[in-house]
N, C-alpha and C positions, 0 to 999 in steps of 0.2 A: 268606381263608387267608393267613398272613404266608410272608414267602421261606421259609425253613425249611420248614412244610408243604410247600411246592411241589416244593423238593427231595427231601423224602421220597417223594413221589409219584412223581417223576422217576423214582428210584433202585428202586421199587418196580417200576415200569412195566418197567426193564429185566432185573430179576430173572421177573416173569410172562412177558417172551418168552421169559427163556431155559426158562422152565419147559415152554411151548408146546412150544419146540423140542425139548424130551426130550431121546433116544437120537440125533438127528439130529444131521449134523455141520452147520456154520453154512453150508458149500458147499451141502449137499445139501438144508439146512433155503429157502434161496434159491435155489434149482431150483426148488424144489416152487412157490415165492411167485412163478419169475417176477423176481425182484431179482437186485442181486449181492450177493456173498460179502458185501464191504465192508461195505456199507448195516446188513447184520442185526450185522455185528462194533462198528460204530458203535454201534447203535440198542442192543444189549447192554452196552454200555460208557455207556450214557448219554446219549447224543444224542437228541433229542426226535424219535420218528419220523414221518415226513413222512404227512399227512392218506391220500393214497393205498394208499401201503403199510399204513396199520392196517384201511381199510376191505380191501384184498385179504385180508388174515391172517383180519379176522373172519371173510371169507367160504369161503373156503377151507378155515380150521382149523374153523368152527364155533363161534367165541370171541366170546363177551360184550363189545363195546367197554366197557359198563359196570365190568365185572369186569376188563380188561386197564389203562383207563386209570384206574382209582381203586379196585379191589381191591373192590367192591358187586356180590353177588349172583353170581349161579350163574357157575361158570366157559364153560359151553356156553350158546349162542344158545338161545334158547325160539322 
């Protein structure tokens, strides 16, 4: 995958948390995870989320690592 892919994925990646996040405000969406505010406002904006935090999302939300970090397959865990 050249840069460019990588970035879209990136960019993609931050669009699927916020979709996760729904109706939730980003306080309350990092309540729920256990995080702060910050971290999900970064992580939506772009910033490569840290190995911890996506394994707690999957677990918690129910969410496809496959499906959150590269947009493959069901959005729910099987």
């Amino acid at each position: 995958m050249n840069q460019a892919g990588l970035e879209r994925c990136k960019r993609k990646l931050s669009e699927r948390l916020a979709q996760v996040r729904g109706e939730r405000s980003q306080r309350q969406f990092a309540r729920d995870l256990g995080v702060f505010q910050q971290n999900v406002n970064r992580y939506e904006s772009g910033t490569t989320p840290h190995a911890d935090f996506l394994i707690t999302l999957a677990l918690r939300e129910n969410v496809s690592l496959d499906w959150l970090l590269l947009g493959r397959g069901s959005r729910e865990m099987k």
